[in-house]
FIFI-6948 format. One record per residue (C-alpha): residue number from 1; residue in three letters; z, y, x. Coordinates in steps of 0.5 Angstrom, whole numbers, plus 500, padded with zeros to 3 digits. Layout:
! residues N
+-----+------+-----+-----+-----+
| pos | code |   Z |   Y |   X |
+-----+------+-----+-----+-----+
| NUM |  Ala |   Z |   Y |   X |
...
+-----+------+-----+-----+-----+
//
This chain:
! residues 333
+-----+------+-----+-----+-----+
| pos | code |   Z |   Y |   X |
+-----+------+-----+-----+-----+
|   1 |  Unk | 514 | 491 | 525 |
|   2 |  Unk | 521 | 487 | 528 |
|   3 |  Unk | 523 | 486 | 521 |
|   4 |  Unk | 517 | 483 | 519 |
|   5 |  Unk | 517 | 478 | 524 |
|   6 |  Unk | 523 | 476 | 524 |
|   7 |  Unk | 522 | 475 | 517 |
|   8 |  Unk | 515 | 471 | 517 |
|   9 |  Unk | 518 | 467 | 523 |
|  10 |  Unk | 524 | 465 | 518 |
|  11 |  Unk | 520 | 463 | 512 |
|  12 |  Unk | 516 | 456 | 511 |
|  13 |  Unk | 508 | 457 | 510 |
|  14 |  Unk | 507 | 450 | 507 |
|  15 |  Unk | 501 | 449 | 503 |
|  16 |  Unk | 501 | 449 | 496 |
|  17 |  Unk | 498 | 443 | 492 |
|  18 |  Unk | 492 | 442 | 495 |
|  19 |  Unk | 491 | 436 | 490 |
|  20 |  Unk | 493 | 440 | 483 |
|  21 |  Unk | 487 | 441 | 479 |
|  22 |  Unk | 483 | 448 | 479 |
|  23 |  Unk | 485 | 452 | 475 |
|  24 |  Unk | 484 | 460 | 473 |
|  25 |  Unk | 488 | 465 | 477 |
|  26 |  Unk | 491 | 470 | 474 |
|  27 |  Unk | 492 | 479 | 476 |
|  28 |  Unk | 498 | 483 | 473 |
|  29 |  Unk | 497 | 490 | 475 |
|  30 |  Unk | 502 | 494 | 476 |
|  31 |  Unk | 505 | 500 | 473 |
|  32 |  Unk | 500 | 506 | 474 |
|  33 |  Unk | 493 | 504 | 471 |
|  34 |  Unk | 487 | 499 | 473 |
|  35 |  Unk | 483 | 505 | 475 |
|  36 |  Unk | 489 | 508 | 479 |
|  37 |  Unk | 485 | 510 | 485 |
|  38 |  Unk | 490 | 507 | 489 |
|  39 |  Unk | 494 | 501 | 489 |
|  40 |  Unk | 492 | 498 | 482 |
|  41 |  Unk | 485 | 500 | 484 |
|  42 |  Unk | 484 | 497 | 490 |
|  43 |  Unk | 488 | 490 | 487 |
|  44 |  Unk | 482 | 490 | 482 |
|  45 |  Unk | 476 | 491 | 487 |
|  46 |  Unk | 479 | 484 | 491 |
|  47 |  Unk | 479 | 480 | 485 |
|  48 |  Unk | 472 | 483 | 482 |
|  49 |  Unk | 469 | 481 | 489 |
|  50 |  Unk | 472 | 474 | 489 |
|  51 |  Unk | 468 | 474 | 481 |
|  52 |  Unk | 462 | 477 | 485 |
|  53 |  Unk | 463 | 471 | 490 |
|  54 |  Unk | 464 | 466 | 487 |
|  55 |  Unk | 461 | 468 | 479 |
|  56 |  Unk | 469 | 465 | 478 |
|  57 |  Unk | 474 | 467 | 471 |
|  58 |  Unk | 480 | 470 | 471 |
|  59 |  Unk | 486 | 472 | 467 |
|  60 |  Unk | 488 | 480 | 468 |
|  61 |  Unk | 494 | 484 | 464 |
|  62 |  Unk | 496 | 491 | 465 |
|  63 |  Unk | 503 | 493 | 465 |
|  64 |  Unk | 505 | 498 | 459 |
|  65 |  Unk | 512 | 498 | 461 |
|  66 |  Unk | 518 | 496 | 465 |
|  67 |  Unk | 520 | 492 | 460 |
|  68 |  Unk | 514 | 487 | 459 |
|  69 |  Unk | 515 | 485 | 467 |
|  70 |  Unk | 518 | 479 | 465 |
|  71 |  Unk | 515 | 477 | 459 |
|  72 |  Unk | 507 | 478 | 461 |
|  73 |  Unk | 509 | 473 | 468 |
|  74 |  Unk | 512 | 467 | 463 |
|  75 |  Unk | 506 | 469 | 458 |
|  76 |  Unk | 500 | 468 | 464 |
|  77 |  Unk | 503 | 462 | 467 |
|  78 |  Unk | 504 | 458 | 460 |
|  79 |  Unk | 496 | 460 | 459 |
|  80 |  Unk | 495 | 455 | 465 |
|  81 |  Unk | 493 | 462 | 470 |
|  82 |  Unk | 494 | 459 | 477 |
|  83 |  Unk | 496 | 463 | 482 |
|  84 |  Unk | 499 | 468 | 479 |
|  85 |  Unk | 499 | 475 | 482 |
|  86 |  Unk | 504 | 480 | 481 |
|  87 |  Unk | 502 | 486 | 484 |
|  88 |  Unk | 508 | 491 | 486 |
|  89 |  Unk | 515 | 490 | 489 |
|  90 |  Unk | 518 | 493 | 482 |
|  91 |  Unk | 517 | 486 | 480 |
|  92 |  Unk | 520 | 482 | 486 |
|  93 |  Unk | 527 | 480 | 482 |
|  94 |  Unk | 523 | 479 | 475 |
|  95 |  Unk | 519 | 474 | 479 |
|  96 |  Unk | 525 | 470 | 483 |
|  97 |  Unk | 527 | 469 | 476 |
|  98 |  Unk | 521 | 466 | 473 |
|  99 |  Unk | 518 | 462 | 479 |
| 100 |  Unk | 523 | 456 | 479 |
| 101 |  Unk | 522 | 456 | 471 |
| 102 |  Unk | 515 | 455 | 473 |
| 103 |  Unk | 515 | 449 | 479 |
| 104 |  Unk | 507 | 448 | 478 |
| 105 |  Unk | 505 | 454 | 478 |
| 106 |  Unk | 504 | 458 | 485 |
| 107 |  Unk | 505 | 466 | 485 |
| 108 |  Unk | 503 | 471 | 490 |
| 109 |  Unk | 507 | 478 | 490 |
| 110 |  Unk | 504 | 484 | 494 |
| 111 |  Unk | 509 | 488 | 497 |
| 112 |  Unk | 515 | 485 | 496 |
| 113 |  Unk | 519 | 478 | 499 |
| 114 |  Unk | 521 | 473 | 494 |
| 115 |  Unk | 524 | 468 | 497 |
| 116 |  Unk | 522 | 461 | 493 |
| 117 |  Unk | 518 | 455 | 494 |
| 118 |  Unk | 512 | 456 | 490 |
| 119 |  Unk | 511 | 464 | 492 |
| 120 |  Unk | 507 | 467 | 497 |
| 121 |  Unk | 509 | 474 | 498 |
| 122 |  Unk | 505 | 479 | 502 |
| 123 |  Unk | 508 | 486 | 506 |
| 124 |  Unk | 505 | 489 | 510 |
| 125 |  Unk | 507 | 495 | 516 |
| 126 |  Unk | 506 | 501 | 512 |
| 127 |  Unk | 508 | 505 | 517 |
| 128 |  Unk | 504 | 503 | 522 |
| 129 |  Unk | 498 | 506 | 519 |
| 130 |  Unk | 502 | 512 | 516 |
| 131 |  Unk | 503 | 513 | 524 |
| 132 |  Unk | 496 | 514 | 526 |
| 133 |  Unk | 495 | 519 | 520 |
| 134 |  Unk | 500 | 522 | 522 |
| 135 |  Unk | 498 | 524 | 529 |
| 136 |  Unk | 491 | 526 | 526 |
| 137 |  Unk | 495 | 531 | 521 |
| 138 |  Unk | 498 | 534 | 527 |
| 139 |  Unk | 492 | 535 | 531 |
| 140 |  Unk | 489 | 538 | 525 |
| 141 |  Unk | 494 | 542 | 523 |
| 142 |  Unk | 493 | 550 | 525 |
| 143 |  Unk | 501 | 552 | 522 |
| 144 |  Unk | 505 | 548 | 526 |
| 145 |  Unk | 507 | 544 | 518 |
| 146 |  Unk | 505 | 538 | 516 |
| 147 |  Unk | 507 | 535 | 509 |
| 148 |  Unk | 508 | 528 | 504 |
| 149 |  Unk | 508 | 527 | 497 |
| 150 |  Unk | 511 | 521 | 495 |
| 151 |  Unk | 511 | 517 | 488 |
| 152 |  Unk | 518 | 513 | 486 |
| 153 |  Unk | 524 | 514 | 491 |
| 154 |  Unk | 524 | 508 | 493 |
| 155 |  Unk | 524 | 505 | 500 |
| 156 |  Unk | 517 | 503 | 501 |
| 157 |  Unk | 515 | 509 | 500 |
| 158 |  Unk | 521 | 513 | 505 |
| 159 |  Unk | 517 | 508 | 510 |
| 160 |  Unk | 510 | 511 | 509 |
| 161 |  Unk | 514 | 518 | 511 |
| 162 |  Unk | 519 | 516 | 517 |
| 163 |  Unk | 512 | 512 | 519 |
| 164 |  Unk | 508 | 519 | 518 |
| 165 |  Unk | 512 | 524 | 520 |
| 166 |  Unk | 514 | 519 | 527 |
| 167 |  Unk | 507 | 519 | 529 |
| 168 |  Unk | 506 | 527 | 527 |
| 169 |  Unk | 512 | 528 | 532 |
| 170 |  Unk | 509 | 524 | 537 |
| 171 |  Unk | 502 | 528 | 537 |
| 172 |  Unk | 506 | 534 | 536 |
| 173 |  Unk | 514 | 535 | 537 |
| 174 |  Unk | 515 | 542 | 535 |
| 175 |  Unk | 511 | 540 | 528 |
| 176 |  Unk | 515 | 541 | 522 |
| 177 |  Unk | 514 | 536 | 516 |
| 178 |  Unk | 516 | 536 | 509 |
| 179 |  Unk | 517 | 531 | 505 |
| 180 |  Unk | 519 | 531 | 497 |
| 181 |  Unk | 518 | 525 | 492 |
| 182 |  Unk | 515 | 525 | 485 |
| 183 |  Unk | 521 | 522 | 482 |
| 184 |  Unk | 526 | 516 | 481 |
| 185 |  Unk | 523 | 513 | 475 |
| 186 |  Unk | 516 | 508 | 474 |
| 187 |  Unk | 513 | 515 | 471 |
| 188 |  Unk | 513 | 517 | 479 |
| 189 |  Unk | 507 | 513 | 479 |
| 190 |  Unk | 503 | 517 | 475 |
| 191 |  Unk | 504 | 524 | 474 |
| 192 |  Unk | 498 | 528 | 477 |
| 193 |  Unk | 500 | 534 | 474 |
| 194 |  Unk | 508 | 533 | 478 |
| 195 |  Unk | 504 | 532 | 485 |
| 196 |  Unk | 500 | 538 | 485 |
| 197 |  Unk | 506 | 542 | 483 |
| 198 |  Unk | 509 | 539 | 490 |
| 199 |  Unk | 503 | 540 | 494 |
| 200 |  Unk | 503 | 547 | 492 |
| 201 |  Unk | 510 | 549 | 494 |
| 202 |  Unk | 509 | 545 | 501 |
| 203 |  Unk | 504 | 550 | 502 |
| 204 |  Unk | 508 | 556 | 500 |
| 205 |  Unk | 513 | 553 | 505 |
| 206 |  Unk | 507 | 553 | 510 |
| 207 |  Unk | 503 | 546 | 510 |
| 208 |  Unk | 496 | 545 | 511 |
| 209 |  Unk | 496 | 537 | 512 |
| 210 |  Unk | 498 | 533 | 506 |
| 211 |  Unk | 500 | 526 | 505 |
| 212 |  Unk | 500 | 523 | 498 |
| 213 |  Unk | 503 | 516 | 498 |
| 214 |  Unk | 504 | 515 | 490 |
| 215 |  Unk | 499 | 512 | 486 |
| 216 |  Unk | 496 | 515 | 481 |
| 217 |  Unk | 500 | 522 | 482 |
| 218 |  Unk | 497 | 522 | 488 |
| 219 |  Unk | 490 | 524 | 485 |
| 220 |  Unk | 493 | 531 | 483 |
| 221 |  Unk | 496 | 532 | 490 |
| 222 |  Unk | 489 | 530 | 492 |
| 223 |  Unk | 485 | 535 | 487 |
| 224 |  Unk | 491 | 541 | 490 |
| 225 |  Unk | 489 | 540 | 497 |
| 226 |  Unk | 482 | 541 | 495 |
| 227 |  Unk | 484 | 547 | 491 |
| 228 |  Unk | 488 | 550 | 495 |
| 229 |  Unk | 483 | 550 | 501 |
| 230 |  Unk | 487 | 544 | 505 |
| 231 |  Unk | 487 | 538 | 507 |
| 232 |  Unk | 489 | 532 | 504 |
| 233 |  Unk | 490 | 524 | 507 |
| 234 |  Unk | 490 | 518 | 502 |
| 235 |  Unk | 493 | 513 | 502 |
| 236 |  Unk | 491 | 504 | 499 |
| 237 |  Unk | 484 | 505 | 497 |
| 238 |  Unk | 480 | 510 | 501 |
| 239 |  Unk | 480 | 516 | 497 |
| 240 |  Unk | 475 | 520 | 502 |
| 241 |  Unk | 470 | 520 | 497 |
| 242 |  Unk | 475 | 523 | 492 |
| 243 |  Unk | 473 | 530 | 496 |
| 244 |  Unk | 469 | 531 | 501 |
| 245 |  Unk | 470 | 536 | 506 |
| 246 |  Unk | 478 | 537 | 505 |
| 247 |  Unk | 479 | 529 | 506 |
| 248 |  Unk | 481 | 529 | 513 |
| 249 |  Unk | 483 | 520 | 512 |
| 250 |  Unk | 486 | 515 | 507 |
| 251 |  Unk | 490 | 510 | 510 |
| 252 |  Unk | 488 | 505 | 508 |
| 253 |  Unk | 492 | 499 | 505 |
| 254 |  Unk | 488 | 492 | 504 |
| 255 |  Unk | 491 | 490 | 497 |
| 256 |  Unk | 485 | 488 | 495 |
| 257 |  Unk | 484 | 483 | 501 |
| 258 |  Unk | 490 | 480 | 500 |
| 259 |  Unk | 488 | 479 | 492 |
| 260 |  Unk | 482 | 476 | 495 |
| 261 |  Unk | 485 | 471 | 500 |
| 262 |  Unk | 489 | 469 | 494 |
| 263 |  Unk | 484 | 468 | 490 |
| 264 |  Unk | 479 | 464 | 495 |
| 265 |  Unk | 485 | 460 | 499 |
| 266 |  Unk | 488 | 457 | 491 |
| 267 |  Unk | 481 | 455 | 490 |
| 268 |  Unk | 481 | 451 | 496 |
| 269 |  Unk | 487 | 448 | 495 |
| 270 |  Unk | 489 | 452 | 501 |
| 271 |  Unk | 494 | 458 | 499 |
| 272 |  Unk | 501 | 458 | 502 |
| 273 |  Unk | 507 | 459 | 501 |
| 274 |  Unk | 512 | 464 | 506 |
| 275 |  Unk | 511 | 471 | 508 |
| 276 |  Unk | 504 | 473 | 510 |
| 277 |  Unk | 504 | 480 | 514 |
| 278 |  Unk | 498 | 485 | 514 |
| 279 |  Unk | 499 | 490 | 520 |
| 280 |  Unk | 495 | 493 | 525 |
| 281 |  Unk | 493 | 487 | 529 |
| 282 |  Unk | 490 | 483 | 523 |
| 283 |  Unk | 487 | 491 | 520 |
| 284 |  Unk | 492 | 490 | 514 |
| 285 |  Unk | 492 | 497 | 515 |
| 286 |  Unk | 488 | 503 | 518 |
| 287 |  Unk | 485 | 510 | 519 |
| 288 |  Unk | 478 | 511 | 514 |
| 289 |  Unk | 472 | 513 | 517 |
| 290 |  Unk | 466 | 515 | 513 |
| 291 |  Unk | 461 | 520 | 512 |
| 292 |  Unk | 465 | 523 | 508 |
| 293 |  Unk | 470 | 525 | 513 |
| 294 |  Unk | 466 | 525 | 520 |
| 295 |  Unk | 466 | 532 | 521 |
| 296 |  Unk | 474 | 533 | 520 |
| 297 |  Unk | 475 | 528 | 526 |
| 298 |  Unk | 475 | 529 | 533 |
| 299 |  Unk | 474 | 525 | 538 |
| 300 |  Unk | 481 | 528 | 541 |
| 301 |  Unk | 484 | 525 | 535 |
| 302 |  Unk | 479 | 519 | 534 |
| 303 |  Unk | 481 | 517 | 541 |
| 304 |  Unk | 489 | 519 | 540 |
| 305 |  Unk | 489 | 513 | 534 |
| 306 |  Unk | 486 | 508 | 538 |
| 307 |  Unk | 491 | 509 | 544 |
| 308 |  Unk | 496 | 509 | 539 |
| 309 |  Unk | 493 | 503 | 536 |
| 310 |  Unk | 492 | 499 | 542 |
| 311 |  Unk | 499 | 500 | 544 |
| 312 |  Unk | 503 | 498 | 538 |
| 313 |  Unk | 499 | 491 | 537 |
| 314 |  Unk | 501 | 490 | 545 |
| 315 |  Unk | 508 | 490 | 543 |
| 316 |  Unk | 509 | 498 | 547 |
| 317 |  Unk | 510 | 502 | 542 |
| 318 |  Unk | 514 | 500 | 536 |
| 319 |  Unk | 514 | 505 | 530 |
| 320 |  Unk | 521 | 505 | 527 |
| 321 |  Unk | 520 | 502 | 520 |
| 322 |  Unk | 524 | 505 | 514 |
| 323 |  Unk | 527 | 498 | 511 |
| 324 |  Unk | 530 | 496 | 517 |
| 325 |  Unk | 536 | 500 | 516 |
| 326 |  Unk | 535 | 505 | 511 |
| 327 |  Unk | 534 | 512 | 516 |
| 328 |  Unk | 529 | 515 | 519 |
| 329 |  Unk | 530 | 518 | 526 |
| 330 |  Unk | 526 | 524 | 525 |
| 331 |  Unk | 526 | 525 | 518 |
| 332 |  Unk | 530 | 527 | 513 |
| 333 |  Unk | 531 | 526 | 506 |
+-----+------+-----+-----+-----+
//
C-alpha cells in the first residue's frame, strides 16, 4: 500500500482531451480467454454493463498469443478505438512502446504502470484483499494447512500469496501454508487440468483451504476442492457460485469496475491520466458474501474481517506488499 501511494502521489492525473471527438472504446482481453471465469471475465462484465447503460458500441479483441501483443494495440488504435484498454501487466513494455506513437489516443492498462502521458494505468492492492481471505482460511481450517494455487510465476501473483498467507498467520501463527505456481509461461493461465493436480498434492501434504489466483486454471483448482471435499477461496470475479458449499469466498478484484469507469469517464471527456489505485478504502478489493457461501462463514470470521479491514484503511495495520522488495516475510518461494 505504501508502494502504491508513493507511486499515485508521483504520477500527474490530468484530464485527457476533454474536447476530442467521441469515439468507440476499445477492450483487449488478455491471454486466458473472454470467459475465464476470472480476470478476463470480469473485464468483459464491466464494458457489457457500460453497453447496458449506455446502449454504447465498442471494439473488443482477444489475445491468441504473446505475439500479437503488440500488433492488436496499433491495430485497434488505427481503427480510431478511443480509449483503448489493455488488460493484464504482461502487456505494460508492449504498450510503453506503442503509446507515444499514438499521442491522440488515450490508453487504460490494468494491473501494470506504464508511465506515459496519455495512459491511465490501474493497480490495485491485491494483497490487501488476499489478507482478509487469508485470516478466513485459517479460521476454517481444521488441519492446521492452508494452501495457494498461483498461474504464472510472477510478482503480481507472489503478492496474492505473501498477502494470503500473512493474514492467515495473523488468524493463526502456527498455520503451515503451502504454496506452488502453475508455471512460468502465459500457458500458466490457463491449464485447469495443472491446477487440479496441485491442489490434489496440497491436499496430500495436508491442506483443507485452498487459494486459487491464476486465471483460467484456477476453474481446476476450484473443481478439485469440490471433488476432494475441501474448501476452496476465488479469486477476481466472485466465483461462490461455481460450487456451492465447498466455496468458502472469492476475493474479488473490481477489473470490471475499472473497465466500466474507463469507458464512462472517456465518454465524458473526463478520463485521466496517472496512476488510479483500487485498494480497500474504495472496495477495489473485497471478501464475497452471498447465498452461496453464507453458511461456510462465521460471525467470528465475518467480524475478524471487518477488524482486519478497518485497521488497514486507518493506516494501523500494513499488510507487506510483495512487489515493494521482492520477498515476503512469512512466506517462501
Amino acid at each position: 500500500m505504501t508502494t502504491m501511494k508513493t507511486l499515485l502521489g508521483a504520477a500527474a492525473t490530468t484530464a485527457l482531451c476533454a474536447g476530442a471527438a467521441l469515439a468507440e472504446p476499445g477492450l483487449i482481453i488478455d491471454l486466458g480467454g473472454k470467459f475465464d471465469k476470472s480476470f478476463n471475465e470480469s473485464a468483459y462484465t464491466g464494458a457489457q454493463t457500460w453497453v447496458e447503460e449506455t446502449d454504447g458500441d465498442y471494439m473488443e479483441t482477444e489475445l491468441a498469443s504473446e505475439a500479437q501483443r503488440e500488433q492488436t494495440m496499433r491495430r485497434m488504435a488505427d481503427r480510431g478505438a478511443n480509449p483503448v484498454v489493455v488488460l493484464g501487466f504482461a502487456n505494460g513494455s508492449t504498450l510503453e512502446q506503442v503509446a507515444p506513437d499514438y499521442p491522440d489516443t488515450n490508453f487504460v492498462i490494468v494491473d501494470m504502470v506504464v508511465e506515459q502521458p496519455n495512459v491511465q494505468s490501474v493497480v490495485f492492492a491485491e494483497h490487501e484483499g488476499s489478507y482478509l481471505v487469508g485470516l478466513m482460511a485459517a479460521m476454517a481450517s481444521e488441519t492446521g494447512t492452508v494452501s495457494f494455487v498461483g498461474g504464472m510465476d510472477v510478482p503480481l501473483i507472489r503478492k496474492f500469496a505473501c498477502g494470503y498467507a500473512q493474514g492467515a498467520k495473523a488468524a493463526n501463527p502456527d498455520v503451515t501454508v503451502i504454496a506452488n505456481m502453475t508455471g512460468t509461461t502465459p500457458s500458466a493461465w490457463n491449464d485447469p487440468v495443472k491446477g487440479g493436480e496441485l491442489t490434489k498434492s496440497q491436499i496430500s501434504q495436508g491442506s483443507d483451504v485452498v487459494y486459487a489466483a491464476a486465471g483460467g486454471t484456477g476453474v481446476g483448482v476450484l473443481q478439485a476442492a469440490e471433488d476432494e471435499g475441501i474448501l476452496a477461496i476465488g479469486v477476481d470475479s466472485n466465483q461462490n457460485y461455481l460450487h456451492p458449499g465447498t466455496m468458502l469466498t472469492s476475493m474479488v478484484k473490481r477489473v470490471d469496475n475499472a473497465v466500466y469507469d474507463a469507458f464512462k469517464n472517456a465518454e465524458a471527456g473526463e478520463l485521466q491520466t496517472g496512476i488510479v489505485v483500487k485498494d480497500l478504502s474504495n472496495d477495489g478489493v473485497g471478501v464475497a458474501m452471498d447465498e452461496f457461501n453464507a453458511e461456510l462463514v462465521s460471525d467470528e470470521m465475518m467480524a475478524a474481517v471487518e477488524e482486519a479491514k478497518a485497521a488497514i484503511v486507518a493506516g494501523e495495520l500494513e499488510v507487506h506488499d510483495y512487489t515493494s522488495d521482492d520477498s515476503c516475510p512469512v512466506l517462501d518461494f
